[in-house]
N, C-alpha and C positions, 0 to 999 in steps of 0.2 A: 540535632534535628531528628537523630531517628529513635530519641524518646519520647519525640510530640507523638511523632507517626503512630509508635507503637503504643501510645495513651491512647488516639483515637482511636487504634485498630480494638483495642481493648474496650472503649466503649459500644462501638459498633457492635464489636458482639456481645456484650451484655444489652444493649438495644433491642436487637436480631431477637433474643433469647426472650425478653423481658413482654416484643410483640407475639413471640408466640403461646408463651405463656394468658397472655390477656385475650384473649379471641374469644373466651368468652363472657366478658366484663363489660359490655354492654356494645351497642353500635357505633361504628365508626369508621374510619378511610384506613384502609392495610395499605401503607404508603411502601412494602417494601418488598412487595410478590407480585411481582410484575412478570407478565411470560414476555418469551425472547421474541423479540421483530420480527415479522415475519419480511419471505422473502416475496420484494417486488419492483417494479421499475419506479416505483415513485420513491422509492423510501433510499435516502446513500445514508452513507457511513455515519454512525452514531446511534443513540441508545433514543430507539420509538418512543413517543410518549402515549402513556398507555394512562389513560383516565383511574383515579382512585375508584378503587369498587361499593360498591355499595350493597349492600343485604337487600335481598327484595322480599318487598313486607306480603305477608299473607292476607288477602281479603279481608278478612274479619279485622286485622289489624290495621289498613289503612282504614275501614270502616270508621275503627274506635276513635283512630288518628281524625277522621274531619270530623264525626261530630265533636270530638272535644276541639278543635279549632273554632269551630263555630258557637260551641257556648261561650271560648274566650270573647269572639270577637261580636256576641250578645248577637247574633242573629241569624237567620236559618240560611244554610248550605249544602248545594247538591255535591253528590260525590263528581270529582273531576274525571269525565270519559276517558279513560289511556288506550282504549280500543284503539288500533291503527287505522279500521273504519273510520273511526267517530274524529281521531285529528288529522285524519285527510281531507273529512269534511269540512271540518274546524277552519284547519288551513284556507281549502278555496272559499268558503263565505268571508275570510279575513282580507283573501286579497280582492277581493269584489267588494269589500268596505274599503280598502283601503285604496282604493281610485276613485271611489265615489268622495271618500272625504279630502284628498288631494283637491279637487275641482270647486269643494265647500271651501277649503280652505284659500285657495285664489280669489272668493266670491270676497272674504272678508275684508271691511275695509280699514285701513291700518290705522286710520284714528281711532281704529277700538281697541282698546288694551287694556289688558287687567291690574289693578293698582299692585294686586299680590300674586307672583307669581308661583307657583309648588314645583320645586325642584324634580324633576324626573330622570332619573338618573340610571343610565344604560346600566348601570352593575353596582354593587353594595363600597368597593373598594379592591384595592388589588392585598391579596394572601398570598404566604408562603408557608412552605413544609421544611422541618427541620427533624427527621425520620435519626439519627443520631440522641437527640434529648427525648421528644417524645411524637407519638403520630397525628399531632393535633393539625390544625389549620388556620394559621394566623393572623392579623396583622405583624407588620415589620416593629409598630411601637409593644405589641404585647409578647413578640418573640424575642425583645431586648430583656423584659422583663422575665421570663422564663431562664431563659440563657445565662442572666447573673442566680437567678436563685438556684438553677441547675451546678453553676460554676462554685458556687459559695456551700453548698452542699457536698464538694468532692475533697474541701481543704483540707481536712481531715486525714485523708489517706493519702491523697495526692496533692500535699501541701507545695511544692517547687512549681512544678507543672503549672497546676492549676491557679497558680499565681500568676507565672506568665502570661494566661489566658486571659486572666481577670484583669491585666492592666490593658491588654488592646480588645479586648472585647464591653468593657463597665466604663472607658472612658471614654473624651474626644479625643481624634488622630494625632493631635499637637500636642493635646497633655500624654497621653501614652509614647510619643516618640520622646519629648525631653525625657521624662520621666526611664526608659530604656537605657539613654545615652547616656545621664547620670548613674544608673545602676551599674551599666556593665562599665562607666570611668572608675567605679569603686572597688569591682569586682577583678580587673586589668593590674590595678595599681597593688591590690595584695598578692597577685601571683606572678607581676613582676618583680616585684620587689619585696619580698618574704624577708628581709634582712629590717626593714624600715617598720620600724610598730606605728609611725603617727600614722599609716593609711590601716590597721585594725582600726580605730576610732572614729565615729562618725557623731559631731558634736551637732545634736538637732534643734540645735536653734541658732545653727548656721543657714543663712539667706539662699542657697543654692536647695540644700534640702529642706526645708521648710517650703519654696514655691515649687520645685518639680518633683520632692519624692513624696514627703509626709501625707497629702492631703489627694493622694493618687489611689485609688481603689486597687488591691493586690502586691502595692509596692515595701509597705512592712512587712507580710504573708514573704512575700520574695525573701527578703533581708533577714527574717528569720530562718527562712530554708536553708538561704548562703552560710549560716552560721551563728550571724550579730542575735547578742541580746543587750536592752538596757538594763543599762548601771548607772545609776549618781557617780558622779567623781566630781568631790567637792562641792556640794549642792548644785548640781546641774546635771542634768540628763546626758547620755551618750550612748548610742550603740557601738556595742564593741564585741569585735569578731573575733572566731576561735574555731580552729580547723576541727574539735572534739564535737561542736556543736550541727556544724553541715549535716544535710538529711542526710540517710541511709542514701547508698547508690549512688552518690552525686557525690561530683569532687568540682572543684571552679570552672575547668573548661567546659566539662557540660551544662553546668550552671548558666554558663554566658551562652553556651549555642541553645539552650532551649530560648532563653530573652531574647534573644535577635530574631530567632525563627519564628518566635510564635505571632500566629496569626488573627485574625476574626474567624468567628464560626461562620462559613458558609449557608444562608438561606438560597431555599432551592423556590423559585418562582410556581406559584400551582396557575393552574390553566383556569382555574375560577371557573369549570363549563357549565355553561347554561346552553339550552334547547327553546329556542322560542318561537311561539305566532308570530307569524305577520304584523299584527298591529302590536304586537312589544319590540318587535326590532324598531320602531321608528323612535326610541328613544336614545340620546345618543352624546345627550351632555354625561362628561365623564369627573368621578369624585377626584377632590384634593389630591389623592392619594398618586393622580397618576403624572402630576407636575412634578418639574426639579425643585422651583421653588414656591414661597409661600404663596396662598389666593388672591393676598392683599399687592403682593408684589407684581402678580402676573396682572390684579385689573392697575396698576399703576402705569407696567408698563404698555398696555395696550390703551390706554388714558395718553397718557406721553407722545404714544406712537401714533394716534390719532391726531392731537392736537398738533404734530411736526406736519402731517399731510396735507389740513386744512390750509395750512397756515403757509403751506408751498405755493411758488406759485407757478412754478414750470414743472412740465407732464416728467416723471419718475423714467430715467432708463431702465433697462432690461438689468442691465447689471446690480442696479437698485433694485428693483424688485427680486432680483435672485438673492440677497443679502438680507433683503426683509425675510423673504420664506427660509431663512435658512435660521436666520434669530428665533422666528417664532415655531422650527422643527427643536432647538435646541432646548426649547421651553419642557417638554417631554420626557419621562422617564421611561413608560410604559408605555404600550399601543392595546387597543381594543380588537380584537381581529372575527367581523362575523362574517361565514360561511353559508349563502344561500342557496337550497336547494331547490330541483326543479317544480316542487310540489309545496314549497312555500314557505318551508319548516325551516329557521335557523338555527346555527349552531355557533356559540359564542367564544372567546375564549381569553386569554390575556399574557400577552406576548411581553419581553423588555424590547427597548430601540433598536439592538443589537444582534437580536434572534434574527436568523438567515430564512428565507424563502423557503429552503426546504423542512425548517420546522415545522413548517405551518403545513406543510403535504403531510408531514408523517403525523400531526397532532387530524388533521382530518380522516388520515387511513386507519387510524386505532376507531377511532368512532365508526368504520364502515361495516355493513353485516359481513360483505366478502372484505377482507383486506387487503387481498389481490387482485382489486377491479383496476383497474386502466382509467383515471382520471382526470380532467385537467381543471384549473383553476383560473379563472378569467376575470381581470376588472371588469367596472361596470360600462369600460366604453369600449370592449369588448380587446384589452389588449392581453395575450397569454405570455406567459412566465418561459422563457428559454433556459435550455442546461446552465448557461453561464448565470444564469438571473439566480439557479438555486441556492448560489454561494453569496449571493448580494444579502445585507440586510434587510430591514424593515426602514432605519434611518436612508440607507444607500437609494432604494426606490421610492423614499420619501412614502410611503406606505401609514404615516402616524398624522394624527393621534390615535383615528379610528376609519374604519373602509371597511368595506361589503366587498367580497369575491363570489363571481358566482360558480356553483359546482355543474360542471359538465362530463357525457357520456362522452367520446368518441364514435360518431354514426350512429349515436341514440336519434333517435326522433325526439320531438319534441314534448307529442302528448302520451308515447309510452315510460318516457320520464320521470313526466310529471304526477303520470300515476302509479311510481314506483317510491318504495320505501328503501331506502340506501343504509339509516343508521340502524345502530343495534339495541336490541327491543330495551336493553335495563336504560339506553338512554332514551329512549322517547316516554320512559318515566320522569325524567324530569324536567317535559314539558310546563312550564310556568302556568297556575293559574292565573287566570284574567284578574 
């Protein structure tokens, strides 16, 4: 185990090294210089999360940045106001649209409906950061994809290792576990028994290694580290092991404790923050991305679940209904979590099931101009978050898929609130254009 450790510690800091070296190779999220938490009553034990920074562009350069937007998109655009003025005003004419179009939209009558409907979709997908390989901003399918070319890039030097890695991070959980158990049976049986040559020999078009080792991503990379090279012996293939041949620094018990120990590479969830108007928070369908299983499965079973209803014909108990809401929480990987403030402005963000209440204080107190203001966080049917709530999940308070908290002063008023600015100026840069 403490050759994995000391592999990743050795990456990290070639990482470390490799971001400071680039800082100045074009723009990007420095996902690894974060200042320390400060200190306050809303924030307990654990590492703040502190929003990726962004470079703020020079006038001229946002300039250049929307006219060339607008050539792309063939037609003329004004520069977006980020005056604090201009999106306070923004704000209150959004929320004076947005009651007026509430009461439009009651008027509507529901036999009117659009054959085609346009997906509108609260956020693009849920990302992660993986600040060990490189500082990018992912999806989970294209940090699979990095991660092997990353892994497959180190065989070189760190051919044992980085075998290990390769088979529980490039497989499935099932093929990587048989796949382990077979390796380290083979690796057990030569250092039990170092007297017995038929466990050197590993005849590969034997039916055990053929389905769990041969066709396993990193599992010959392994078997070569261990020692084995193929040989013919008498027209047929075999690997056969030889203590001469084991990598430098490795002898079999470390061999087997890196296999057992090694793990997946860690993705770190990013907070995906978005800043929005008024009338863009009322988007609120959320992508594929943020279900356990597939879209075709989810509308199956809410198809299913429908048709068992209709088709009841006595009123559902309390305890059924607690069984359905709890089916349909477990549908969930991720939560959506917007933050409204008094002045209209949201703040978006993107939480797992599992993230506790006080995440989500400390993800809104890095966003504040002061980070030591005195805040509370309030559903919208006006119930507050107690000490013990801040150790509760997001699944625990049923808090998912997606909800609106609103942010509150302690003995603010209402309308000196509302015409206060709370976040921090780099982020009401990115406020969404309409």
């Amino acid at each position: 185990m403490s050759k994995i450790k000391k592999f990743f510690s050795r990456k990290k800091e070639e990482a470390a090294f490799k971001l400071k070296l680039g800082g100045g190779m074009g723009q990007g999220r420095t996902l690894n210089a974060a200042p320390s938490p400060p200190n306050s009553s809303n924030s307990k034990s654990g590492n703040v999360y502190v929003p990726p920074k962004r470079q703020e562009m020079s006038s001229e350069a946002r300039q250049a940045a929307s006219a060339a937007l607008a050539r792309i998109e063939k037609r003329e655009t004004k520069d977006f106001n980020t005056s604090l003025a201009a999106i306070k005003a923004q704000a209150k004419r959004e929320l004076e649209a947005e009651q007026k179009l509430r009461t439009e939209e009651l008027s509507v009558s529901s036999g009117q409906s659009s054959t085609t409907t346009k997906r509108n979709m609260a956020c693009e997908g849920v990302f992660f950061r993986c600040p060990l390989i490189s500082e990018e901003i992912l999806s989970r399918k294209d940090w699979k994809i990095k991660i092997k070319e990353f892994l497959y890039q180190q065989l070189e030097s760190e051919r044992a290792l980085t075998a290990c890695l390769i088979i529980c991070n490039c497989n499935t959980r099932e093929k990587a576990d048989d796949c382990i158990q077979t390796l380290s049976k083979y690796l057990e049986n030569i250092y039990n028994h170092p007297e017995e040559e038929k466990y050197y020999k590993i005849r590969m078009s034997n039916k055990i290694f053929s389905e769990k080792v041969r066709y396993v991503e990193g599992a010959l990379d392994f078997l070569l580290a261990a020692g084995f090279r193929e040989i013919d012996i008498d027209g047929e293939p075999f690997l056969v092991w030889s203590k001469e041949n084991v990598e430098n620094d490795y002898d079999l018990p470390i061999l087997l404790d890196a296999l057992k120990n090694a793990e997946t590479i860690q993705l770190d969830l990013d907070r995906n923050i978005r800043v929005l108007m008024p009338s863009q928070a009322r988007s609120a369908e959320l992508p594929d991305d943020f279900y356990r299983i597939s879209p075709a499965e989810i509308k199956r079973e809410q198809q299913l679940r429908s048709e068992a209803i209709e088709n009841s014909q006595v009123l559902r108990t309390k305890a059924m209904r607690e069984r359905e809401e709890q089916r349909n929480l477990r549908l969930y990987r991720f939560a959506l979590m917007r933050v409204k403030f008094p002045n209209g402005i949201y703040i978006q963000g993107t939480f797992n099931v599992y993230d506790k209440i006080r995440d989500i204080y400390e993800f809104v107190q890095s966003c504040l101009i002061d980070e030591n203001l005195d805040f509370n966080l309030v559903t919208a049917n006006g119930v507050k978050f107690t000490d013990e709530d801040m150790e509760k999940t997001l699944y625990d308070l049923r808090l998912i898929p997606n909800i609106v908290l609103l942010f509150t002063i302690p003995g603010a008023t209402t309308s000196l609130a509302a015409d206060t600015n709370f976040l921090k100026e780099e982020l009401l840069m990115l406020v969404q254009k309409m």
